[in-house]
C-alpha atoms as one frame of an Amber mdcrd trajectory, in Angstrom:
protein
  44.334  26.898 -32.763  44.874  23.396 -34.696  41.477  22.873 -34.852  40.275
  26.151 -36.993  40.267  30.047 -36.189  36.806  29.347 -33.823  38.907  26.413
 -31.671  37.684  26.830 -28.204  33.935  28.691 -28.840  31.153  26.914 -27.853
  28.089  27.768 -30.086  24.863  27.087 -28.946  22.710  26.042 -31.698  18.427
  26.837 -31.142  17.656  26.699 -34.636  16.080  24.860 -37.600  15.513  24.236
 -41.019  18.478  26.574 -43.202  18.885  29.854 -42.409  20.280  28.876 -38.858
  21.797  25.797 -39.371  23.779  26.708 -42.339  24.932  29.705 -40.292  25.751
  27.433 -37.611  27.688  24.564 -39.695  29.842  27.681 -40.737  31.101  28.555
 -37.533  31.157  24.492 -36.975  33.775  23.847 -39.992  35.692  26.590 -38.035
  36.057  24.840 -35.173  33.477  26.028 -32.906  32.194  23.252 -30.294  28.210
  24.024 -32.051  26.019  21.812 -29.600  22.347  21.298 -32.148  19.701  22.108
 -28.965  16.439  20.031 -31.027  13.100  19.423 -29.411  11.948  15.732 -28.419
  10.673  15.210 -32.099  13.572  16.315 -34.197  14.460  19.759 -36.393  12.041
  19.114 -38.941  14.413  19.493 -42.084  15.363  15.484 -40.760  12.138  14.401
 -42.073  12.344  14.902 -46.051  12.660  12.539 -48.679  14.951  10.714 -50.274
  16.727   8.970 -47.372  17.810   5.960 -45.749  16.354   6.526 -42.342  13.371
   8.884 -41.511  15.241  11.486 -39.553  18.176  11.737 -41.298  17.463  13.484
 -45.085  20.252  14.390 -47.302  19.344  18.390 -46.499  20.026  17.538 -42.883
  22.966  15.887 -43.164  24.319  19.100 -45.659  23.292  21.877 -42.669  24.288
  19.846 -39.396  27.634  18.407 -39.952  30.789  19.343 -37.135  27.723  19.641
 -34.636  26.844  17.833 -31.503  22.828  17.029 -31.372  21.022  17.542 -27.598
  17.113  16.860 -27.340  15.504  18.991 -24.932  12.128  19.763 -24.069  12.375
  23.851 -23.361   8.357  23.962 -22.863   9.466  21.808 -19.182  11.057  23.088
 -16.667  13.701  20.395 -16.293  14.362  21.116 -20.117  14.659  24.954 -19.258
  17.218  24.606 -17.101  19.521  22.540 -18.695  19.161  24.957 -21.309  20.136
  28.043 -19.092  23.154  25.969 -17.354  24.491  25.249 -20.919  24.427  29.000
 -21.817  26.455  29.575 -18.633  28.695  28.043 -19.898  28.499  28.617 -23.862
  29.847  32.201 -25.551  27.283  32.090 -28.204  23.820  31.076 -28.462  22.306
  31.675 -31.863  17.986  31.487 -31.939  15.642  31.552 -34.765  12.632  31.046
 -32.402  10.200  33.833 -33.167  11.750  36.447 -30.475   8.080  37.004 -28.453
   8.620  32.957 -28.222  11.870  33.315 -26.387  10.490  35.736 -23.962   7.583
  33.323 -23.234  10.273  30.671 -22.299  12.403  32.763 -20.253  15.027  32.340
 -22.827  15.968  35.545 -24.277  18.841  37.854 -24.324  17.421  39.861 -21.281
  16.654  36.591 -18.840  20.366  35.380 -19.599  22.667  38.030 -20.044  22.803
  38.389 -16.093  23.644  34.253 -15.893  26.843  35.234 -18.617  27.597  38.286
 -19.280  30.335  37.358 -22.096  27.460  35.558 -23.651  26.993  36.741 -27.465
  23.065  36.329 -28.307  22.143  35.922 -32.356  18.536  36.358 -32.630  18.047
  35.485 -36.504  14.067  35.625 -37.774  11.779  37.096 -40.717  11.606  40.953
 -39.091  13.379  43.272 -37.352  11.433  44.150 -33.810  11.673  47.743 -34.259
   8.829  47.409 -37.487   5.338  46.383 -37.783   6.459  43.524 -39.703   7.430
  42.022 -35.892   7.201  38.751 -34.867   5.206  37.492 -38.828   6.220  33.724
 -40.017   8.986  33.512 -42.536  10.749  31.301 -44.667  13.129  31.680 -47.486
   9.893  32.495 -50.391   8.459  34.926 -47.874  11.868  36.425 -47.827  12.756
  36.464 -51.787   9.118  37.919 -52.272   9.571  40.860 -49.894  13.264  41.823
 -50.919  12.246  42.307 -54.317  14.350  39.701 -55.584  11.286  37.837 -56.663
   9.838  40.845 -58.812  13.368  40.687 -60.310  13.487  37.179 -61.394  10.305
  37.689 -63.489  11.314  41.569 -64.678  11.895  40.026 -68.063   8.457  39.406
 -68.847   7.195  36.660 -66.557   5.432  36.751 -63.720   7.751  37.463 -60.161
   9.181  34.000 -59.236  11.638  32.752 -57.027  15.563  31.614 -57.361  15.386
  27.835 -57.609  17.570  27.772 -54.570  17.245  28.519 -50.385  18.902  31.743
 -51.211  17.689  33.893 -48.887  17.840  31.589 -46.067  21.249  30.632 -47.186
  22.659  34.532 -47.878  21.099  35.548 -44.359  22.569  32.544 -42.633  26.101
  33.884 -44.179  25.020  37.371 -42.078  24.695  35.395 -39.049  28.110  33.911
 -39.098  29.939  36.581 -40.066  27.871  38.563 -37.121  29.109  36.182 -34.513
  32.366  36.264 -35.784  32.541  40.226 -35.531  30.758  39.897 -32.088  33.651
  37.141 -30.989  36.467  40.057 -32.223  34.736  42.486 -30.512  34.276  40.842
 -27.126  38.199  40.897 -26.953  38.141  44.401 -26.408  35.728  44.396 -24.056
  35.301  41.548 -22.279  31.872  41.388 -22.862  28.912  39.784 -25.037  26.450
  41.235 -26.731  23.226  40.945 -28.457  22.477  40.786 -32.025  19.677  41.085
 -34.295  19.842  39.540 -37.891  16.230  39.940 -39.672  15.996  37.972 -42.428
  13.837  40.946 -44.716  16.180  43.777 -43.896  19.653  41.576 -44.773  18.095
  39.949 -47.893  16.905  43.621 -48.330  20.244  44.768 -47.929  21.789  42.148
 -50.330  19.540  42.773 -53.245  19.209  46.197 -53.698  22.843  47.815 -54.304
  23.210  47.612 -57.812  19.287  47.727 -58.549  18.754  51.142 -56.726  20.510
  53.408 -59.751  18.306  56.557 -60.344  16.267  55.898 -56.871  19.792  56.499
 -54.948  19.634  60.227 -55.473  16.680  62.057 -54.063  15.301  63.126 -56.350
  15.382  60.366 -58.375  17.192  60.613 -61.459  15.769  57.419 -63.126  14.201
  54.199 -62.131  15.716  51.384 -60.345  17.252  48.203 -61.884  20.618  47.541
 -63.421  20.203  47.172 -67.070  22.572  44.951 -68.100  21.515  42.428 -65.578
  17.593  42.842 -66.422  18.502  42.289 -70.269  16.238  39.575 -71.787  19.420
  38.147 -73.494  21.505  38.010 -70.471  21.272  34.134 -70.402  23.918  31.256
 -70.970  23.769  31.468 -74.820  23.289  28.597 -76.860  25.917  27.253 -79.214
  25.843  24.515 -81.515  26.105  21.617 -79.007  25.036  23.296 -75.339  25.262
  26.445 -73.831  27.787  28.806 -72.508  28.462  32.134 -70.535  30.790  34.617
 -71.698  30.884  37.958 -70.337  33.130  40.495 -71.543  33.281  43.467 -69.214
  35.774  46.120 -69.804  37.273  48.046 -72.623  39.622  45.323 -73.705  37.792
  42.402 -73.000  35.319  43.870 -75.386  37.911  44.776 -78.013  38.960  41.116
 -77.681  35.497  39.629 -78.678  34.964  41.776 -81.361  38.125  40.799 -82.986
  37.026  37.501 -82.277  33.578  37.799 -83.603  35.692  39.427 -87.051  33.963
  42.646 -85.856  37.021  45.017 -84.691  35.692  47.917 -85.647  32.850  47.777
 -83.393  35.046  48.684 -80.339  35.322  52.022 -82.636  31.799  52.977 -82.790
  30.812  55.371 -80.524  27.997  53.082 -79.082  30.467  50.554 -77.977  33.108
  52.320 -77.615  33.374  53.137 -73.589  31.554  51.787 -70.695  29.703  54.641
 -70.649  28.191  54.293 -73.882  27.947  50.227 -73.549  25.911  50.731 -70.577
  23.033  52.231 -72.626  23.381  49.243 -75.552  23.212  46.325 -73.684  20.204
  44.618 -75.243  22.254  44.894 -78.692  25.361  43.729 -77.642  23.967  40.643
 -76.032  21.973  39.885 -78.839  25.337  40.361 -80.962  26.583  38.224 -78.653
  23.901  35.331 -78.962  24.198  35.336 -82.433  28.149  35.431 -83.010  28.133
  32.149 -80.684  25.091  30.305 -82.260  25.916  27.261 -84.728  29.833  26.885
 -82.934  30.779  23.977 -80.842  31.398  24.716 -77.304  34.810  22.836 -77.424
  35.996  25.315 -79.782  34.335  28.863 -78.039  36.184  27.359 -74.833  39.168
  27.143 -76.475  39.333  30.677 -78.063  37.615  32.714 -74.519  40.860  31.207
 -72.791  43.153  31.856 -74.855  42.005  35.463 -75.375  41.146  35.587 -71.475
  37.422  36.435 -71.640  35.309  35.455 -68.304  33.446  32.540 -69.511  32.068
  28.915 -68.144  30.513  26.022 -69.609  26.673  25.319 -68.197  27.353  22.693
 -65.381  24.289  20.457 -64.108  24.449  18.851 -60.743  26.046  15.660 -62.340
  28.528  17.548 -64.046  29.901  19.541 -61.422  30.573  15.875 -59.671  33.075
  15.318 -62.549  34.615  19.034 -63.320  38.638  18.535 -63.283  38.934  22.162
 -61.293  37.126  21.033 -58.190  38.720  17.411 -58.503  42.040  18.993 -59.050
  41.150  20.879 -55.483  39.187  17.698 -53.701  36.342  19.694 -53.296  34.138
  16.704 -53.475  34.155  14.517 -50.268  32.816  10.787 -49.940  32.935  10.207
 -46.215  31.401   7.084 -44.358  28.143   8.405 -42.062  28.163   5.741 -38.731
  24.490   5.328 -39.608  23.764   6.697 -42.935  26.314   4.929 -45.159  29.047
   6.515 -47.701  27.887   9.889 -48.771  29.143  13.099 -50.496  29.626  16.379
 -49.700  31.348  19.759 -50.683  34.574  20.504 -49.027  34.803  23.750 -47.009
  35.195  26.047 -49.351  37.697  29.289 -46.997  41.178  28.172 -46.620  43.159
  29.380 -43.466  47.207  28.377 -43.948  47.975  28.298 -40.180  43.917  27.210
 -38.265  41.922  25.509 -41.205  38.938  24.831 -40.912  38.031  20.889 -41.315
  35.260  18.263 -41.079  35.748  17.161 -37.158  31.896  15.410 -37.385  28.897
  13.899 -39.889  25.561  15.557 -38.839  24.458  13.945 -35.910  21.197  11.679
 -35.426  18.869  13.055 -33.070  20.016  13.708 -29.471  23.282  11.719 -29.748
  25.015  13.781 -27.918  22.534  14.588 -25.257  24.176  12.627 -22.559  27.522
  13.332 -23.573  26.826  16.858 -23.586  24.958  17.023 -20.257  27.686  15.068
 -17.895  30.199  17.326 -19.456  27.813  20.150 -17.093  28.063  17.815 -14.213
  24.239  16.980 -14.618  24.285  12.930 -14.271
Protein backbone atom coordinates (compact mmCIF):
# COMPACT_ATOMS: atom_id res chain seq x y z
CA UNK A 1 0.00 0.00 0.00
CA UNK A 2 3.27 2.32 -0.45
CA UNK A 3 1.92 3.81 -3.24
CA UNK A 4 -1.48 5.47 -1.67
CA UNK A 5 -4.79 3.90 -0.14
CA UNK A 6 -6.05 3.17 -4.13
CA UNK A 7 -2.47 1.10 -4.85
CA UNK A 8 -3.50 -1.68 -7.06
CA UNK A 9 -7.06 -0.15 -8.77
CA UNK A 10 -7.03 0.36 -12.18
CA UNK A 11 -9.36 3.32 -13.16
CA UNK A 12 -10.50 3.61 -16.44
CA UNK A 13 -10.73 7.12 -17.43
CA UNK A 14 -13.68 8.00 -20.56
CA UNK A 15 -13.94 11.48 -19.73
CA UNK A 16 -13.18 15.14 -20.57
CA UNK A 17 -12.92 18.57 -19.85
CA UNK A 18 -13.32 18.96 -15.52
CA UNK A 19 -15.89 17.37 -13.96
CA UNK A 20 -14.36 13.86 -14.88
CA UNK A 21 -10.94 14.45 -14.98
CA UNK A 22 -10.63 16.21 -11.76
CA UNK A 23 -12.59 13.28 -10.30
CA UNK A 24 -10.25 11.05 -11.91
CA UNK A 25 -6.77 12.86 -10.93
CA UNK A 26 -8.27 12.34 -7.33
CA UNK A 27 -8.37 8.79 -7.31
CA UNK A 28 -4.90 9.15 -9.46
CA UNK A 29 -2.94 11.06 -6.48
CA UNK A 30 -4.27 7.99 -4.53
CA UNK A 31 -2.61 5.65 -6.31
CA UNK A 32 -5.01 4.28 -8.67
CA UNK A 33 -3.35 2.99 -12.11
CA UNK A 34 -6.10 5.87 -14.04
CA UNK A 35 -5.41 4.93 -17.82
CA UNK A 36 -6.89 8.69 -19.80
CA UNK A 37 -9.01 6.60 -22.79
CA UNK A 38 -8.95 10.11 -25.41
CA UNK A 39 -10.22 10.00 -28.95
CA UNK A 40 -7.71 10.33 -32.04
CA UNK A 41 -7.91 14.24 -31.70
CA UNK A 42 -7.29 14.84 -28.05
CA UNK A 43 -9.72 15.75 -24.78
CA UNK A 44 -10.43 19.08 -25.86
CA UNK A 45 -9.47 20.97 -22.52
CA UNK A 46 -5.58 20.31 -24.29
CA UNK A 47 -6.36 22.91 -26.73
CA UNK A 48 -6.64 26.32 -24.64
CA UNK A 49 -4.44 29.10 -24.42
CA UNK A 50 -1.67 30.11 -22.86
CA UNK A 51 0.72 27.21 -23.58
CA UNK A 52 3.84 26.01 -24.89
CA UNK A 53 2.56 23.33 -27.18
CA UNK A 54 -1.03 23.15 -28.68
CA UNK A 55 -2.27 20.13 -26.83
CA UNK A 56 -0.91 20.58 -23.72
CA UNK A 57 -2.74 23.89 -21.81
CA UNK A 58 -2.01 24.68 -18.29
CA UNK A 59 -5.89 23.41 -17.40
CA UNK A 60 -4.84 20.08 -18.83
CA UNK A 61 -1.88 19.62 -17.25
CA UNK A 62 -3.87 20.68 -13.61
CA UNK A 63 -6.79 17.74 -14.32
CA UNK A 64 -4.57 14.86 -15.93
CA UNK A 65 -1.57 14.46 -13.83
CA UNK A 66 -0.72 10.55 -12.16
CA UNK A 67 -2.62 9.34 -15.43
CA UNK A 68 -1.58 7.22 -18.30
CA UNK A 69 -3.02 8.75 -21.82
CA UNK A 70 -4.45 5.88 -24.56
CA UNK A 71 -5.94 7.22 -28.00
CA UNK A 72 -8.62 5.16 -29.22
CA UNK A 73 -11.07 5.45 -31.80
CA UNK A 74 -14.41 3.82 -29.94
CA UNK A 75 -16.64 4.81 -33.18
CA UNK A 76 -14.26 1.55 -34.93
CA UNK A 77 -14.52 -1.59 -34.17
CA UNK A 78 -10.84 -2.30 -33.60
CA UNK A 79 -11.07 0.76 -31.12
CA UNK A 80 -14.18 -0.97 -29.41
CA UNK A 81 -12.55 -3.78 -28.53
CA UNK A 82 -9.56 -2.72 -27.09
CA UNK A 83 -11.78 -0.75 -25.09
CA UNK A 84 -13.90 -3.79 -23.79
CA UNK A 85 -10.56 -6.01 -23.22
CA UNK A 86 -9.21 -3.12 -21.03
CA UNK A 87 -12.42 -3.10 -18.89
CA UNK A 88 -11.86 -6.85 -18.41
CA UNK A 89 -9.36 -6.18 -16.90
CA UNK A 90 -9.92 -2.65 -15.08
CA UNK A 91 -12.23 -2.40 -11.61
CA UNK A 92 -13.47 0.96 -12.49
CA UNK A 93 -14.44 2.68 -15.53
CA UNK A 94 -15.72 6.18 -14.95
CA UNK A 95 -17.85 7.87 -18.32
CA UNK A 96 -19.12 11.27 -18.88
CA UNK A 97 -20.30 10.34 -22.43
CA UNK A 98 -23.95 11.31 -22.63
CA UNK A 99 -25.37 7.74 -21.32
CA UNK A 100 -27.80 7.13 -24.73
CA UNK A 101 -24.08 7.60 -26.36
CA UNK A 102 -22.68 4.68 -24.48
CA UNK A 103 -25.49 2.46 -25.40
CA UNK A 104 -24.99 3.39 -29.10
CA UNK A 105 -21.32 2.14 -28.72
CA UNK A 106 -21.99 -0.95 -26.95
CA UNK A 107 -20.22 0.52 -24.05
CA UNK A 108 -22.43 0.79 -21.16
CA UNK A 109 -22.86 -0.72 -17.83
CA UNK A 110 -25.34 -3.40 -19.24
CA UNK A 111 -23.00 -4.61 -22.45
CA UNK A 112 -20.00 -5.02 -19.86
CA UNK A 113 -21.02 -6.03 -16.63
CA UNK A 114 -21.29 -9.74 -18.04
CA UNK A 115 -17.34 -9.32 -19.47
CA UNK A 116 -16.45 -8.24 -15.39
CA UNK A 117 -18.64 -8.58 -13.06
CA UNK A 118 -16.38 -6.83 -10.21
CA UNK A 119 -16.36 -3.98 -12.62
CA UNK A 120 -17.58 -0.61 -10.79
CA UNK A 121 -19.30 1.67 -13.64
CA UNK A 122 -19.40 5.76 -12.82
CA UNK A 123 -21.68 7.23 -15.25
CA UNK A 124 -21.17 11.11 -14.40
CA UNK A 125 -23.38 13.68 -16.84
CA UNK A 126 -25.81 16.85 -16.63
CA UNK A 127 -29.19 14.60 -15.60
CA UNK A 128 -30.24 11.88 -13.86
CA UNK A 129 -32.04 9.19 -16.43
CA UNK A 130 -34.96 8.72 -14.33
CA UNK A 131 -36.15 12.76 -15.29
CA UNK A 132 -37.13 14.52 -18.34
CA UNK A 133 -34.09 16.48 -18.04
CA UNK A 134 -32.34 13.00 -19.64
CA UNK A 135 -29.69 12.87 -21.83
CA UNK A 136 -29.65 17.46 -22.28
CA UNK A 137 -25.90 18.99 -22.81
CA UNK A 138 -24.24 20.30 -19.73
CA UNK A 139 -21.41 22.07 -18.54
CA UNK A 140 -20.45 23.67 -15.33
CA UNK A 141 -22.82 27.30 -16.18
CA UNK A 142 -25.67 25.02 -17.18
CA UNK A 143 -25.14 23.40 -13.86
CA UNK A 144 -24.66 26.65 -11.48
CA UNK A 145 -27.82 28.10 -13.36
CA UNK A 146 -30.10 25.14 -12.61
CA UNK A 147 -28.95 24.51 -8.88
CA UNK A 148 -29.87 27.85 -7.98
CA UNK A 149 -26.53 28.80 -7.09
CA UNK A 150 -26.56 31.30 -9.87
CA UNK A 151 -29.86 33.12 -8.62
CA UNK A 152 -27.85 33.22 -5.35
CA UNK A 153 -24.80 34.93 -6.49
CA UNK A 154 -26.90 37.87 -7.79
CA UNK A 155 -29.65 37.73 -4.64
CA UNK A 156 -28.00 40.92 -3.50
CA UNK A 157 -29.29 43.02 -6.10
CA UNK A 158 -27.64 42.01 -9.37
CA UNK A 159 -28.68 40.07 -11.88
CA UNK A 160 -28.09 35.84 -11.27
CA UNK A 161 -24.40 35.24 -12.24
CA UNK A 162 -22.06 32.62 -11.90
CA UNK A 163 -19.01 31.73 -9.30
CA UNK A 164 -15.90 32.85 -11.15
CA UNK A 165 -14.72 29.31 -10.80
CA UNK A 166 -15.56 25.48 -12.47
CA UNK A 167 -17.41 24.92 -9.30
CA UNK A 168 -19.90 22.79 -10.18
CA UNK A 169 -17.89 20.69 -12.37
CA UNK A 170 -15.26 20.66 -9.75
CA UNK A 171 -17.82 19.92 -6.49
CA UNK A 172 -19.54 17.09 -8.69
CA UNK A 173 -16.22 15.64 -9.75
CA UNK A 174 -15.48 15.46 -5.74
CA UNK A 175 -19.03 13.19 -5.78
CA UNK A 176 -17.55 11.00 -8.27
CA UNK A 177 -14.48 10.12 -6.35
CA UNK A 178 -15.77 9.75 -3.25
CA UNK A 179 -18.57 7.41 -5.13
CA UNK A 180 -15.92 5.11 -6.44
CA UNK A 181 -14.25 5.06 -3.36
CA UNK A 182 -17.53 3.90 -1.43
CA UNK A 183 -18.22 1.51 -4.42
CA UNK A 184 -14.36 0.06 -4.00
CA UNK A 185 -15.33 -0.49 0.09
CA UNK A 186 -18.32 -1.94 -0.79
CA UNK A 187 -17.20 -4.48 -3.38
CA UNK A 188 -15.17 -6.08 -0.42
CA UNK A 189 -18.18 -7.31 1.00
CA UNK A 190 -19.48 -8.56 -1.86
CA UNK A 191 -17.30 -9.39 -4.31
CA UNK A 192 -18.98 -7.58 -6.77
CA UNK A 193 -19.16 -4.18 -8.88
CA UNK A 194 -21.68 -2.06 -9.35
CA UNK A 195 -23.13 0.74 -11.22
CA UNK A 196 -23.36 4.28 -10.36
CA UNK A 197 -25.07 7.29 -11.39
CA UNK A 198 -23.64 10.82 -10.48
CA UNK A 199 -25.88 13.66 -12.30
CA UNK A 200 -24.31 16.67 -12.25
CA UNK A 201 -27.96 18.88 -11.50
CA UNK A 202 -29.13 16.67 -8.69
CA UNK A 203 -25.41 16.67 -6.72
CA UNK A 204 -24.83 20.42 -7.37
CA UNK A 205 -28.57 20.45 -6.32
CA UNK A 206 -27.78 18.62 -3.38
CA UNK A 207 -24.72 20.80 -2.44
CA UNK A 208 -26.41 24.12 -2.62
CA UNK A 209 -29.49 23.90 -1.03
CA UNK A 210 -28.93 22.77 2.79
CA UNK A 211 -28.54 25.86 4.46
CA UNK A 212 -30.70 27.93 1.83
CA UNK A 213 -33.90 25.73 2.29
CA UNK A 214 -34.86 27.33 6.01
CA UNK A 215 -38.70 27.99 6.10
CA UNK A 216 -39.25 25.73 2.74
CA UNK A 217 -37.91 22.57 4.91
CA UNK A 218 -41.15 22.29 6.81
CA UNK A 219 -44.28 21.69 4.83
CA UNK A 220 -45.90 24.03 5.26
CA UNK A 221 -43.49 26.44 4.86
CA UNK A 222 -42.72 28.51 7.67
CA UNK A 223 -40.75 31.24 5.75
CA UNK A 224 -38.85 31.62 2.58
CA UNK A 225 -35.68 30.06 1.62
CA UNK A 226 -32.15 31.59 1.92
CA UNK A 227 -29.80 31.90 4.83
CA UNK A 228 -29.67 35.43 5.88
CA UNK A 229 -26.52 35.98 7.07
CA UNK A 230 -24.97 34.64 3.97
CA UNK A 231 -27.39 36.74 1.52
CA UNK A 232 -26.40 40.01 3.59
CA UNK A 233 -25.28 42.80 1.19
CA UNK A 234 -22.37 43.50 3.66
CA UNK A 235 -21.18 40.03 3.91
CA UNK A 236 -18.02 40.90 1.83
CA UNK A 237 -14.17 41.08 2.71
CA UNK A 238 -14.39 44.57 4.34
CA UNK A 239 -12.19 47.22 3.45
CA UNK A 240 -9.64 48.69 5.82
CA UNK A 241 -7.34 51.39 5.42
CA UNK A 242 -4.76 49.66 3.16
CA UNK A 243 -6.79 46.36 1.59
CA UNK A 244 -9.35 44.23 2.64
CA UNK A 245 -10.03 41.59 5.15
CA UNK A 246 -12.51 38.83 6.43
CA UNK A 247 -13.38 38.50 9.91
CA UNK A 248 -16.17 36.50 11.01
CA UNK A 249 -17.13 36.22 14.47
CA UNK A 250 -19.59 33.41 15.03
CA UNK A 251 -20.51 32.45 18.47
CA UNK A 252 -21.33 34.03 21.74
CA UNK A 253 -17.77 34.75 22.69
CA UNK A 254 -16.26 35.42 19.58
CA UNK A 255 -18.80 38.16 19.41
CA UNK A 256 -18.17 39.39 22.95
CA UNK A 257 -14.51 39.51 21.84
CA UNK A 258 -15.08 42.00 18.90
CA UNK A 259 -17.16 44.15 20.67
CA UNK A 260 -14.64 44.68 23.31
CA UNK A 261 -12.43 45.16 20.57
CA UNK A 262 -14.50 47.56 18.64
CA UNK A 263 -14.73 49.55 22.51
CA UNK A 264 -18.39 48.40 22.23
CA UNK A 265 -18.79 45.71 25.22
CA UNK A 266 -21.94 46.43 26.01
CA UNK A 267 -23.35 45.45 22.80
CA UNK A 268 -22.98 41.69 23.62
CA UNK A 269 -25.65 42.94 26.42
CA UNK A 270 -28.32 44.16 24.25
CA UNK A 271 -30.90 41.94 23.68
CA UNK A 272 -30.46 42.16 19.81
CA UNK A 273 -27.01 40.82 20.02
CA UNK A 274 -27.12 39.14 22.74
CA UNK A 275 -27.70 35.22 21.62
CA UNK A 276 -27.55 33.56 18.35
CA UNK A 277 -30.95 33.57 18.28
CA UNK A 278 -31.43 37.12 18.33
CA UNK A 279 -28.11 37.80 16.04
CA UNK A 280 -29.64 35.74 13.46
CA UNK A 281 -32.42 38.32 12.85
CA UNK A 282 -29.67 41.49 12.92
CA UNK A 283 -27.30 40.50 10.59
CA UNK A 284 -27.43 43.38 8.13
CA UNK A 285 -26.55 45.70 11.30
CA UNK A 286 -23.93 43.87 12.67
CA UNK A 287 -22.06 43.59 9.43
CA UNK A 288 -22.45 47.03 8.73
CA UNK A 289 -21.06 47.62 12.44
CA UNK A 290 -18.60 45.54 11.38
CA UNK A 291 -17.57 47.43 8.06
CA UNK A 292 -17.38 50.46 9.77
CA UNK A 293 -15.37 49.52 13.09
CA UNK A 294 -12.61 48.14 10.50
CA UNK A 295 -12.64 51.08 7.95
CA UNK A 296 -9.60 53.67 8.17
CA UNK A 297 -7.23 50.70 10.22
CA UNK A 298 -4.28 49.10 8.66
CA UNK A 299 -4.61 45.51 7.98
CA UNK A 300 -1.20 44.78 9.74
CA UNK A 301 -2.66 45.94 12.85
CA UNK A 302 -6.56 44.20 12.54
CA UNK A 303 -4.34 40.95 11.87
CA UNK A 304 -2.56 41.39 14.75
CA UNK A 305 -5.46 42.00 17.26
CA UNK A 306 -8.13 38.97 15.42
CA UNK A 307 -5.14 36.55 16.44
CA UNK A 308 -4.46 37.44 19.39
CA UNK A 309 -8.13 37.54 20.47
CA UNK A 310 -8.72 34.30 18.21
CA UNK A 311 -11.41 35.63 15.84
CA UNK A 312 -11.73 33.59 12.33
CA UNK A 313 -10.23 36.00 10.01
CA UNK A 314 -7.89 36.06 6.62
CA UNK A 315 -6.25 38.58 4.66
CA UNK A 316 -7.70 38.86 0.78
CA UNK A 317 -5.14 36.64 -1.16
CA UNK A 318 -4.87 37.09 -5.13
CA UNK A 319 -3.45 34.34 -7.21
CA UNK A 320 0.11 35.90 -6.85
CA UNK A 321 -0.16 36.12 -3.31
CA UNK A 322 -1.15 32.81 -2.41
CA UNK A 323 2.30 31.78 -4.41
CA UNK A 324 4.13 33.60 -1.54
CA UNK A 325 1.80 32.92 1.76
CA UNK A 326 4.35 31.53 4.58
CA UNK A 327 1.41 28.83 5.71
CA UNK A 328 1.38 26.92 2.46
CA UNK A 329 5.30 27.42 2.07
CA UNK A 330 5.72 26.35 5.61
CA UNK A 331 3.62 23.04 4.32
CA UNK A 332 5.26 22.84 0.53
CA UNK A 333 2.06 23.07 -0.86
CA UNK A 334 3.43 24.69 -3.92
CA UNK A 335 5.27 22.26 -6.32
CA UNK A 336 7.72 23.27 -9.29
CA UNK A 337 8.24 19.98 -11.06
CA UNK A 338 10.07 19.54 -14.53
CA UNK A 339 7.20 18.36 -17.36
CA UNK A 340 9.44 15.92 -20.05
CA UNK A 341 7.86 18.15 -22.69
CA UNK A 342 6.34 21.13 -21.17
CA UNK A 343 9.21 22.59 -19.12
CA UNK A 344 9.33 23.55 -15.18
CA UNK A 345 5.86 24.21 -13.99
CA UNK A 346 3.82 24.61 -10.75
CA UNK A 347 1.29 22.99 -9.13
CA UNK A 348 -0.66 22.52 -5.77
CA UNK A 349 0.40 19.68 -3.64
CA UNK A 350 -2.25 17.06 -2.76
CA UNK A 351 -3.97 18.53 -0.36
CA UNK A 352 -5.42 14.78 2.12
CA UNK A 353 -2.63 13.41 4.09
CA UNK A 354 -2.63 9.57 4.85
CA UNK A 355 0.36 8.75 7.67
CA UNK A 356 0.80 5.08 6.62
CA UNK A 357 -0.44 5.06 2.17
CA UNK A 358 -0.02 8.82 1.07
CA UNK A 359 -1.03 9.80 -1.66
CA UNK A 360 1.84 11.35 -4.09
CA UNK A 361 2.60 12.72 -7.58
CA UNK A 362 3.75 9.24 -9.40
CA UNK A 363 3.20 11.23 -13.10
CA UNK A 364 2.92 14.92 -15.06
CA UNK A 365 -0.26 14.83 -17.26
CA UNK A 366 0.50 12.93 -20.13
CA UNK A 367 0.69 14.18 -23.93
CA UNK A 368 -1.73 12.60 -26.05
CA UNK A 369 -1.71 8.78 -26.39
CA UNK A 370 1.71 8.27 -24.73
CA UNK A 371 0.86 5.53 -23.18
CA UNK A 372 -1.16 3.85 -25.82
CA UNK A 373 1.35 1.24 -26.66
CA UNK A 374 2.53 0.78 -23.33
CA UNK A 375 -0.83 0.28 -22.15
CA UNK A 376 -1.99 -2.09 -24.92
CA UNK A 377 1.09 -4.80 -24.78
CA UNK A 378 0.52 -4.79 -21.10
CA UNK A 379 -3.16 -6.68 -22.57
CA UNK A 380 -1.07 -8.87 -24.73
CA UNK A 381 -2.38 -6.92 -27.89
CA UNK A 382 1.08 -6.37 -29.95
Amino acid sequence: MAGGPLSGVRVLDLTAVVMGPWATQNLGDMGADVIKIEPPDGDVLRAMKPNRHDSMSPSFLNFNRNKRSVALDLKTPQGKERLRKLARASDVLVCNVRPQAMRRLGLDYASLRDENERLIYCGCYGFAEAGPYAGRAAIDDTVQAASGLAWLQGYCGDDPRFVNAIIGDKIVGLFVAQAVAMALYAREKTGRGQFIEVPMFEAMTAFVVPEHLQGLTFEPALGPAGYDRLLNPFRKPFRTKDGHISVVPYNDHQWKRFFEFAGRPEMIRDPKYATVLARSRHFGELYAFIEKTLAGRATAELVEAFARIELPFATVNTFESLLKDPHLAATGFWKTVAHPTEGEIRMPDIAVKFSDTPGAVRRLAPNLGEHTEEVLRELGID
